[in-house]
Backbone bond lengths (Angstrom), bond angles and torsions (degrees), N, CA, C in turn:
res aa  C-N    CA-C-N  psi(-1)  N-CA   C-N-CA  omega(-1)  CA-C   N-CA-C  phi
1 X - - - 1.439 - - 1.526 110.09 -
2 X 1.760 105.80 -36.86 2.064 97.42 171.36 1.348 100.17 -44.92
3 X 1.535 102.52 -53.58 1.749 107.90 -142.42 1.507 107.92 -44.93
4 X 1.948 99.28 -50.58 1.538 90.14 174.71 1.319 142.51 -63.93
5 X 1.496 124.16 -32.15 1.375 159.50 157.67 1.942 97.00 -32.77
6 X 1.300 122.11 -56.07 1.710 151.70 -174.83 1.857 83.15 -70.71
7 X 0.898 129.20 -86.18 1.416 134.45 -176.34 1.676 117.39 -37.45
8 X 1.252 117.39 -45.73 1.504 129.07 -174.48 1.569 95.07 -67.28
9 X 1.543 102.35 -45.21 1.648 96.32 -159.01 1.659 117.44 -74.23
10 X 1.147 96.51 -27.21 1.765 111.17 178.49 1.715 100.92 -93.60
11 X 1.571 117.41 -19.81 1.669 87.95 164.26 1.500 113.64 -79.21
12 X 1.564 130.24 -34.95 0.880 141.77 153.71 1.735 114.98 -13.00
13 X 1.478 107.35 -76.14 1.523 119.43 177.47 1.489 95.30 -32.09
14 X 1.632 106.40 -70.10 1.525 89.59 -139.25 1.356 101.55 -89.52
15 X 1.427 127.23 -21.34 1.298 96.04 -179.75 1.661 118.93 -95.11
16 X 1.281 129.29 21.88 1.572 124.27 128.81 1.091 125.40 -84.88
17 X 1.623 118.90 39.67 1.657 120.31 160.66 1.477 112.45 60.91
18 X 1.597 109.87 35.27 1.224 111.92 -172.51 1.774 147.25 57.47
19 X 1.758 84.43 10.86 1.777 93.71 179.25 1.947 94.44 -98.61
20 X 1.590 101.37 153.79 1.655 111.97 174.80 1.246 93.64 -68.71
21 X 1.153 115.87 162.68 1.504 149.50 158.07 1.099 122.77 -63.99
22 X 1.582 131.79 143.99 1.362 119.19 147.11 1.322 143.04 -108.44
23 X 1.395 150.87 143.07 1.256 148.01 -143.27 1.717 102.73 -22.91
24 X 1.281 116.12 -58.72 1.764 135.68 -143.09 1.938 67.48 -88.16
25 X 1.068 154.82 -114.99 1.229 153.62 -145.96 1.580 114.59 -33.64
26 X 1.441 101.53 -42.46 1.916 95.06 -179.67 1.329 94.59 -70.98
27 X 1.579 142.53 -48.72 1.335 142.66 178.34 1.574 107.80 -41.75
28 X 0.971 118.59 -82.02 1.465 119.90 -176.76 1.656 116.03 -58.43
29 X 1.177 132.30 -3.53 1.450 126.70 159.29 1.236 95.24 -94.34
30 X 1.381 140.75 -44.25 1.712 127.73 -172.67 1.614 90.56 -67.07
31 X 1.007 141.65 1.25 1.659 137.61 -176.03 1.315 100.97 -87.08
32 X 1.806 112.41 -58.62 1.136 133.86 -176.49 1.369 120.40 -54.56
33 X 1.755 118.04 -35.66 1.569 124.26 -163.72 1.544 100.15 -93.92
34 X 1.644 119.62 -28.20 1.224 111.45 152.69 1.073 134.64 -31.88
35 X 1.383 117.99 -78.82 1.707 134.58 165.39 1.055 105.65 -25.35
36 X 1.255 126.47 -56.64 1.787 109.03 -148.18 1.344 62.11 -106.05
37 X 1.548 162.99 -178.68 1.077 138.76 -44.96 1.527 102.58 -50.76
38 X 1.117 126.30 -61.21 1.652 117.64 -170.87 1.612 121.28 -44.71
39 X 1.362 100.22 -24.58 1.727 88.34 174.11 1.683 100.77 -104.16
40 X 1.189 97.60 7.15 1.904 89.76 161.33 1.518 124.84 -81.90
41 X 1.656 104.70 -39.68 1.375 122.97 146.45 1.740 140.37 -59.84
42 X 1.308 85.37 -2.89 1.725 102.01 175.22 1.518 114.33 -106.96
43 X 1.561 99.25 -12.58 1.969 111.86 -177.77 1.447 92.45 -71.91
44 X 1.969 96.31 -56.42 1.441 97.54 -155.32 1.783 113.72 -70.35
45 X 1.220 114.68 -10.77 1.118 109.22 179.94 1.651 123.79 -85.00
46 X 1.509 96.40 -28.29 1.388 115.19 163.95 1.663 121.92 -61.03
47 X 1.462 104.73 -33.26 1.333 109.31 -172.95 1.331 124.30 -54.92
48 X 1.864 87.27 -75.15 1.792 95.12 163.83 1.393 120.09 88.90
49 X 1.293 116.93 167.89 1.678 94.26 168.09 1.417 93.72 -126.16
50 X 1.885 112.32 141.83 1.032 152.71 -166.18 1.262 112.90 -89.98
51 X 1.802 115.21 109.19 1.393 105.47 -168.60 1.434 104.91 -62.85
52 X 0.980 155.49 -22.82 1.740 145.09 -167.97 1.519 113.47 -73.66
53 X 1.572 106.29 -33.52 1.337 124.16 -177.14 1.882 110.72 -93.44
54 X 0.901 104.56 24.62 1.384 109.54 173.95 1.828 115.50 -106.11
55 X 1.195 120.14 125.57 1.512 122.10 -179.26 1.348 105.60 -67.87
56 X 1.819 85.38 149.01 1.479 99.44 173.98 1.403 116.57 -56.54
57 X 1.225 110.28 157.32 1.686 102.76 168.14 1.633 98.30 -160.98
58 X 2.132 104.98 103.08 0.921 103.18 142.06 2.011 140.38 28.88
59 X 0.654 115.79 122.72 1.785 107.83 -178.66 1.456 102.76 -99.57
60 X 1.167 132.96 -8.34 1.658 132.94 -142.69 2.281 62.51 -131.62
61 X 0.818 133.79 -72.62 1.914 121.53 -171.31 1.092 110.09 -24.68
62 X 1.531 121.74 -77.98 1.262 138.46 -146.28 1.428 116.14 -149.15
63 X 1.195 139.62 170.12 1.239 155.26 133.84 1.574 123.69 -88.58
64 X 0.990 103.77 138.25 1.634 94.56 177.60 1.762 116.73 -99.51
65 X 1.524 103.84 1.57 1.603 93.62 161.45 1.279 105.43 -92.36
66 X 1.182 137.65 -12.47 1.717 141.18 -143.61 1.520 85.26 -96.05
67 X 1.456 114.98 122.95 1.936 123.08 160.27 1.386 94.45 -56.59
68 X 1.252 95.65 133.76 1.610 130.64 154.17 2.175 103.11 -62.61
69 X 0.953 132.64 133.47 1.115 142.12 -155.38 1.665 113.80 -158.11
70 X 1.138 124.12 124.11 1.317 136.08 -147.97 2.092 84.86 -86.60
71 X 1.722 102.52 150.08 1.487 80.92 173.53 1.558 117.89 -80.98
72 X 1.100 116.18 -155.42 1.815 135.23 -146.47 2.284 89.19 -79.98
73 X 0.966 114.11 140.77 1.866 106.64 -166.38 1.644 132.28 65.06
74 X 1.299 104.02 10.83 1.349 99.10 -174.06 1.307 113.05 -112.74
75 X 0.884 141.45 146.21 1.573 120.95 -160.82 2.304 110.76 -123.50
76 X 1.093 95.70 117.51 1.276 90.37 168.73 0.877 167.00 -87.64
77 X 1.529 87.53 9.98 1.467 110.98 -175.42 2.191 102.29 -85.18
78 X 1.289 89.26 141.89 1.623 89.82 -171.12 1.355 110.96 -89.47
79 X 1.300 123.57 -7.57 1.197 119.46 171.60 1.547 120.90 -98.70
80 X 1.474 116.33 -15.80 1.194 123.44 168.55 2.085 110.44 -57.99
81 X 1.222 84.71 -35.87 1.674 109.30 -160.94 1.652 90.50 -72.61
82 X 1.035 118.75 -51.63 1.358 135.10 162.82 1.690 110.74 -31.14
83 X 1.023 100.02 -36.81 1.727 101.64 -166.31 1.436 126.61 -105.06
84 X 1.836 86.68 -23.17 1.596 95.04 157.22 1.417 130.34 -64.17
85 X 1.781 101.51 -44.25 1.247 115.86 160.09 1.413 132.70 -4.62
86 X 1.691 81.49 -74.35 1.576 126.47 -173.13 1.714 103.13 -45.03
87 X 1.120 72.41 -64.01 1.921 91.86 -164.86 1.346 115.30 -58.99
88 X 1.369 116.00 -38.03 1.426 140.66 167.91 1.766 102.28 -46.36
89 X 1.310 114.00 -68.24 1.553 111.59 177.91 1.333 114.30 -68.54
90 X 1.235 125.88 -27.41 1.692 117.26 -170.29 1.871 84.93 -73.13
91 X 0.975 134.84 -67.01 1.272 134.44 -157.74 1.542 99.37 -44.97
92 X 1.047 122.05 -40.38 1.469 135.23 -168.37 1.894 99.38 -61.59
93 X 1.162 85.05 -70.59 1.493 93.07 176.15 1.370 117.05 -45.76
94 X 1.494 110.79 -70.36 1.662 96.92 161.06 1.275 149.91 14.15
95 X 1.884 91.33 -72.11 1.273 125.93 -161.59 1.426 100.25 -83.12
96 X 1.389 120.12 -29.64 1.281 134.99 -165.43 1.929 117.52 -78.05
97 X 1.710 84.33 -44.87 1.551 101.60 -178.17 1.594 106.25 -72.18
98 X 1.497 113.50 -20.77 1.284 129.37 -159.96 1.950 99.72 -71.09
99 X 1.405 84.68 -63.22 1.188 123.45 -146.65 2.207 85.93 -70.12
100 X 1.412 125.89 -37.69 0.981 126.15 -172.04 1.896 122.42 -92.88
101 X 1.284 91.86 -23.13 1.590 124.53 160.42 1.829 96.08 -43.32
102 X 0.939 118.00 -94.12 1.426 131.96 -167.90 1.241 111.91 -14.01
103 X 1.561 125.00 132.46 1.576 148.75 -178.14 1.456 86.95 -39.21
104 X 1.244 100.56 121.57 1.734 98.83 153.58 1.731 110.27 -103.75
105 X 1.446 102.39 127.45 1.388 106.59 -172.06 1.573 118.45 -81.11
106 X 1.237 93.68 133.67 1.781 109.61 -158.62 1.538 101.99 -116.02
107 X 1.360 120.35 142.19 1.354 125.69 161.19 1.347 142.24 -43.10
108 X 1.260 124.37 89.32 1.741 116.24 -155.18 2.065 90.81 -90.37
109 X 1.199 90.28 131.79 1.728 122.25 177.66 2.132 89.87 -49.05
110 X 1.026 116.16 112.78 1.401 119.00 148.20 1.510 120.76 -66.81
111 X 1.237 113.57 111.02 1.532 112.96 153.96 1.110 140.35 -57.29
């Protein structure tokens, strides 16, 4: 719900050439961005998938009642995957800031 809220406000910006809005204008474009999302959600629901337009598939491949299922260690959740990610680069960085941090040894002038 940010994301969209984040999206409205910066399509907003730019496509009024960068001037704010006023009450009666942000109202009637949040009127407007409604609609066409709702009849964007009314295409896709209308669309559908079309038994004629559906690929063959083998009987010995797949089933088409049988879930599709990730194999044995893989994880499907997308936000888990998300976090490995995450964690994966912060460590990186870490290691990086760590690793670049360190005294670099410089020539001290003999007297």
């Amino acid at each position: 719900m940010a994301t969209r809220q984040f999206v409205r406000s910066v399509f907003r910006r730019f496509s009024t050439g960068g001037k704010v809005l006023g009450e009666e204008e942000k109202a009637a474009e949040n009127v407007y961005i409604k609609k066409t999302e709702r009849e964007k959600l009314e295409k896709l629901a209308n669309k559908g998938p079309k038994p004629e337009e559906t690929p063959a598939v083998n009987v010995g491949e797949a089933k088409a009642s049988e879930p599709i299922t990730p194999p044995k260690g893989v994880s499907s959740d997308i936000h888990r995957n998300y976090a490995v990610v995450a964690g994966a680069v912060t460590a990186l960085s870490a290691f990086g800031w760590y690793y670049l941090s360190k005294d670099k040894k410089t020539e001290e002038p003999l007297d």
